[in-house]
C-alpha positions in Angstrom: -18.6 9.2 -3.9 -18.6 12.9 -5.2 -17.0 15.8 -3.8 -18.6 17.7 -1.5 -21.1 14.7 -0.7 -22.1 14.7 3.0 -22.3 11.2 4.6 -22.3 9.7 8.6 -18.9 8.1 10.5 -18.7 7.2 13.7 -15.8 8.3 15.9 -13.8 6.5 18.5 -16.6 6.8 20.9 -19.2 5.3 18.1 -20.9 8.6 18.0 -22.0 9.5 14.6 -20.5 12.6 13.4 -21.2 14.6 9.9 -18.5 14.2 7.3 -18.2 16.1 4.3 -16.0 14.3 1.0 -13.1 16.5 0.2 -11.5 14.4 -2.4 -11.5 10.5 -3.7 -9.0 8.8 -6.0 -6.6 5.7 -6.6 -3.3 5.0 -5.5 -1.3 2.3 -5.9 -4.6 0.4 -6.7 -6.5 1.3 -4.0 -9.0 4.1 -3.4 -8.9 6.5 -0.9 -10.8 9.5 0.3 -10.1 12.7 2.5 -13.3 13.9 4.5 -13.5 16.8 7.0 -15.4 16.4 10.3 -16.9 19.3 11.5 -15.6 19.7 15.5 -18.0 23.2 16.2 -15.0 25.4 15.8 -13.1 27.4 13.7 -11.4 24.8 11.9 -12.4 21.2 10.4 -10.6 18.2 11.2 -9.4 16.1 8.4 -9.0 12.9 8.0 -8.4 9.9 5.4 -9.2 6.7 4.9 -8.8 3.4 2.6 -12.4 2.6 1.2 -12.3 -1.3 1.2 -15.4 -3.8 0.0 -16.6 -6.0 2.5 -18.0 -9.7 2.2 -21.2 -8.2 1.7 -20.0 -6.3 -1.1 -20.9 -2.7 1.4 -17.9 0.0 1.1 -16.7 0.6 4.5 -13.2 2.8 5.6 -9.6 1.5 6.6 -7.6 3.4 8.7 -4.1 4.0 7.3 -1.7 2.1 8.6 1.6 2.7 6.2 3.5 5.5 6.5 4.9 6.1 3.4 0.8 5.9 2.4 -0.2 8.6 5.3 3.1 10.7 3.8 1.7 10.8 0.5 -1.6 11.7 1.3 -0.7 14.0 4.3 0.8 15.9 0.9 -2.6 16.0 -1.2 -4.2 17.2 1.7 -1.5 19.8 1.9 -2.3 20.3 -1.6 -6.2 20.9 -1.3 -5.5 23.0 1.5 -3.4 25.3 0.2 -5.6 26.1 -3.6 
């Protein structure tokens, strides 16, 4: 995925919202990315997500489960953020 690449996620609710790629890239040899969903207000949320492959070879997203992960990349975020 490239930055700035639009793309569909469903929320909680499975309503498909509009998400806009922020940033991709590796860690720990896994792949992550940070996408914005646009709420109607002022400000984006942002979120993150493991990219996994599924049996059928599809990417789909992982919620975060580890905290030391979420710390991590709660401080890239604070990094793209802040630029």
């Amino acid at each position: 995925m490239e930055e700035n690449q639009m793309f569909k996620v469903k929320d909680e609710n499975g309503m498909e919202k509009n998400a806009e790629l922020l940033s991709a890239f590796d860690m720990d040899d896994k792949n992550y990315i940070i996408y914005s969903i646009d709420n109607g207000e002022e400000m984006a949320n942002i979120y993150a997500a493991e990219l996994i492959e599924d049996e059928n070879g599809e990417t789909d997203m992982k919620e975060i489960d580890d905290a030391d992960i979420k710390n991590k990349i709660t401080d890239i975020i604070d990094g793209i953020m802040n630029k």
